[in-house]
C-alpha positions in Angstrom: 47.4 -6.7 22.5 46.5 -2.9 21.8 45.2 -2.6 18.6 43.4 -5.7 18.2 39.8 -5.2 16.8 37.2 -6.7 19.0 36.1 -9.8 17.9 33.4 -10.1 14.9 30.1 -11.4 16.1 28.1 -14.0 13.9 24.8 -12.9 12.2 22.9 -10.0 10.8 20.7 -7.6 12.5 17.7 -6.0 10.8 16.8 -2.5 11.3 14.1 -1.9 13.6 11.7 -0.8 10.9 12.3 -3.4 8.9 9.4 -6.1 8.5 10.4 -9.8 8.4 7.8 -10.8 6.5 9.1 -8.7 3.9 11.7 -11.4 3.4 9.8 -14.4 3.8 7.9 -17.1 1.2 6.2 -20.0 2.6 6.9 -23.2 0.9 3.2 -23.9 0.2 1.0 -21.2 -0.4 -1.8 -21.2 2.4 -6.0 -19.8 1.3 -7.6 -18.4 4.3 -11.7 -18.9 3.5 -13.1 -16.2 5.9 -13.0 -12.7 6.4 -12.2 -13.3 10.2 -9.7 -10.8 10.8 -9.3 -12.9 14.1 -8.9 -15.9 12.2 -6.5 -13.9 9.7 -4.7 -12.5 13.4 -4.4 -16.2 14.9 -2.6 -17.6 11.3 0.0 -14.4 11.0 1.4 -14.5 14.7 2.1 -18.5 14.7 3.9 -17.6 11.4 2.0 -18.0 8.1 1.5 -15.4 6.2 -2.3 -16.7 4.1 -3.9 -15.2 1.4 -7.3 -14.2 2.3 -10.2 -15.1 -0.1 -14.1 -15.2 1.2 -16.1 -17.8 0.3 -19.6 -15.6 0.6 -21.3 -19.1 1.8 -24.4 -18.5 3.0 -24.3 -19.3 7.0 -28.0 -19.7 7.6 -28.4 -22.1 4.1 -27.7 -25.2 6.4 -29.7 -28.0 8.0 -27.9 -30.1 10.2 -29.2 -32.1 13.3 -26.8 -31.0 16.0 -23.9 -28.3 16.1 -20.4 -30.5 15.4 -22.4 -31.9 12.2 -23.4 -27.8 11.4 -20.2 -26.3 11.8 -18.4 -29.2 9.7 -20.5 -28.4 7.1 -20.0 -24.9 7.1 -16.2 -25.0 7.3 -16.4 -27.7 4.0 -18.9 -25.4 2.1 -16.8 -22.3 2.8 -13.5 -24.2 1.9 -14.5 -25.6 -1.5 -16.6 -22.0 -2.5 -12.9 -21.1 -2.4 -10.5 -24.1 -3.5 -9.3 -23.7 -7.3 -9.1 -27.4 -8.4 -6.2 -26.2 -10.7 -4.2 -24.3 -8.1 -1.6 -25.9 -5.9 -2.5 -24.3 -2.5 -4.1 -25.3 0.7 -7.3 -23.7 1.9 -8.6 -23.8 4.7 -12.1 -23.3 5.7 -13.7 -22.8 9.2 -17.2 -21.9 11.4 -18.3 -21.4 14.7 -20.7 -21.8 16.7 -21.8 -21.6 20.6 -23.8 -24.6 21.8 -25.7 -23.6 25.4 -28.2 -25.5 27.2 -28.1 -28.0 23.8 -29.0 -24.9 21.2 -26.3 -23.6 18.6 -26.0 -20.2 18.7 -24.5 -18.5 15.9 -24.4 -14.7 15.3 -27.8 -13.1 17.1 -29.9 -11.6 14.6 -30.7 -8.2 16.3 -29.4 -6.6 19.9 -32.3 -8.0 21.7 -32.0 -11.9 21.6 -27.7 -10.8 21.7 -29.1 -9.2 25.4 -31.2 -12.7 25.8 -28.1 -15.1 25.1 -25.7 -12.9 27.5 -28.0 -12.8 30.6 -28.9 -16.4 30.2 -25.0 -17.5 29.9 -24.4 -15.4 33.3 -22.2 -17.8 35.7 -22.6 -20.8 33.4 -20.7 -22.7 30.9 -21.1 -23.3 27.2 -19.6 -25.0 24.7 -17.9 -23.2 21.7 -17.5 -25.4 18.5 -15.4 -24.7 15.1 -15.8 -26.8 12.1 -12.7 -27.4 10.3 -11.9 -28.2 6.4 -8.8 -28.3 4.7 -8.0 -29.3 0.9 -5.5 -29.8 -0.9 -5.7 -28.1 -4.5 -2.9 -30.2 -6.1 -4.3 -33.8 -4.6 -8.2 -32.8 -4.3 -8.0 -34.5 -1.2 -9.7 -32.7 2.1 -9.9 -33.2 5.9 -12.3 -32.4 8.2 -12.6 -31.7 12.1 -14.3 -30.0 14.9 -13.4 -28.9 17.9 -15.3 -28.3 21.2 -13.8 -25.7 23.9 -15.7 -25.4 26.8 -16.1 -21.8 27.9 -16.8 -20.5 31.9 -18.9 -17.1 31.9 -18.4 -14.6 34.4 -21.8 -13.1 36.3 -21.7 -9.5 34.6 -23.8 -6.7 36.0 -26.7 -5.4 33.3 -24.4 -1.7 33.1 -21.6 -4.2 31.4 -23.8 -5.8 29.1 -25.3 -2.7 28.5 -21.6 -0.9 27.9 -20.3 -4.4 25.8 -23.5 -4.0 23.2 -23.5 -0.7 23.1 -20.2 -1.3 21.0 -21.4 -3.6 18.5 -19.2 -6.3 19.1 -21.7 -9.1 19.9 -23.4 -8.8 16.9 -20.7 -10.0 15.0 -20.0 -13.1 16.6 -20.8 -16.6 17.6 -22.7 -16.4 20.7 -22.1 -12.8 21.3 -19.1 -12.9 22.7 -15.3 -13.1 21.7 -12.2 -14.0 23.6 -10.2 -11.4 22.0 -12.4 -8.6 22.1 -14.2 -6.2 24.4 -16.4 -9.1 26.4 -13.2 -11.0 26.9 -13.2 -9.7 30.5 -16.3 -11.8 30.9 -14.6 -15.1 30.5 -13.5 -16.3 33.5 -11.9 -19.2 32.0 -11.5 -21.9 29.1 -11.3 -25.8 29.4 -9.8 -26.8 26.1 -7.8 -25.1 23.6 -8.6 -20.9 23.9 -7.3 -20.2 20.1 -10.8 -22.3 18.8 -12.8 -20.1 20.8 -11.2 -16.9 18.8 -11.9 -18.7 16.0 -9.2 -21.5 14.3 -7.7 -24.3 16.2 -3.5 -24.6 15.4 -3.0 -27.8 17.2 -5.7 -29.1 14.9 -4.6 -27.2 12.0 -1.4 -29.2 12.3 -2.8 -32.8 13.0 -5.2 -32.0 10.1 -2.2 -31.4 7.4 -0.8 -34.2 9.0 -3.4 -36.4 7.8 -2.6 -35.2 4.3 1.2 -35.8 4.2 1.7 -31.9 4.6 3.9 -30.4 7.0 3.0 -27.6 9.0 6.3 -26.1 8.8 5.7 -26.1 4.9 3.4 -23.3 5.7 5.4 -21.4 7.5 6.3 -17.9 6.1 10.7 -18.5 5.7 13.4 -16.6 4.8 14.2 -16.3 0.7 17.7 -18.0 0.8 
């Protein structure tokens, strides 16, 4: 019948400009212990929304017979530096390292060994390891795990690796190398899960809350009702 309005369609859009996360409160409040901004990167696009306090652990204050024990260490130390055993939030602490031909390799200490580490990983594989630790404020209760990702490196010419450390970038990571940055074009592939090579695993993440009666979704940044 002329006349008639069109029907009314269900739900509200948001202005283009507008942020969600303006409008959203996580049940649990979540402590990022790092200063990773990839770490911080990986948490905010699967939905949290963490509160970033560094630890200031020391990295090289460690001794530790093989890399999985190292890292696990690392990720505790950095967790607790940070966890307020009156607070109610969870924190969660990590650290990586590269493990090639048996040797943990964490952030090289000057261009020259970064330039060492990069030829000698030319064509091969290495494993990249992150520690794990997350507590539980209100309990006191923590959980720990590391992950390995096995990492394929492409055969790059010495003008790459002299363009990729002209940049700075490897001297700021484990192993030299990132899977989100500038030398991620020198990855020719990952066996295992690619978000621990950047830095924080979220499949562990998950089964790691799990472990302490928390649900991941709790964690989630939602909508104030």
């Amino acid at each position: 019948m002329s006349g008639e309005r069109p029907p009314v369609t269900q739900g509200v859009t948001l202005p283009m400009a507008a942020s969600p996360y303006a409008l959203l409160m996580p049940v649990r409040t979540l402590v990022l212990a790092s200063g990773s901004p990839a770490r911080l990167r990986l948490l905010r696009d699967a939905g949290f929304d963490p509160k970033v306090v560094v630890s200031g652990v020391d990295e090289d204050d460690i001794e530790a017979t093989d890399t999985v024990t190292s890292v696990t260490l690392l990720a505790e130390r950095k967790a607790r530096a940070v966890a307020d055993p009156t607070g109610d939030a969870i924190v969660v602490g990590c650290d990586s390292l590269l493990e090639f031909d048996g040797t943990p390799h964490g952030k090289p200490a000057s261009e020259d060994q970064a330039r060492e580490w990069l030829r000698s990983m030319r064509g091969r594989s290495g494993t990249l390891y992150t520690g794990h630790c997350v507590i539980d404020e209100s309990t006191g209760r923590h959980v720990t795990e590391a992950v390995g990702t096995t990492v394929r490196f492409a055969t790059t010419t010495e003008a790459e690796l002299d363009a990729y450390l002209a940049t700075g970038e490897a001297m700021a990571v484990a192993g030299a190398f990132t899977l989100d940055g500038r030398s991620a074009p020198f990855v020719e592939g990952v066996d295992g899960d690619p978000g621990n090579v950047i830095g924080l695993s979220l499949p562990a993440l998950r089964l790691l809350l799990a472990r302490l009666g928390i649900p991941v979704t709790d964690l989630w940044a939602r909508r104030l009702p």
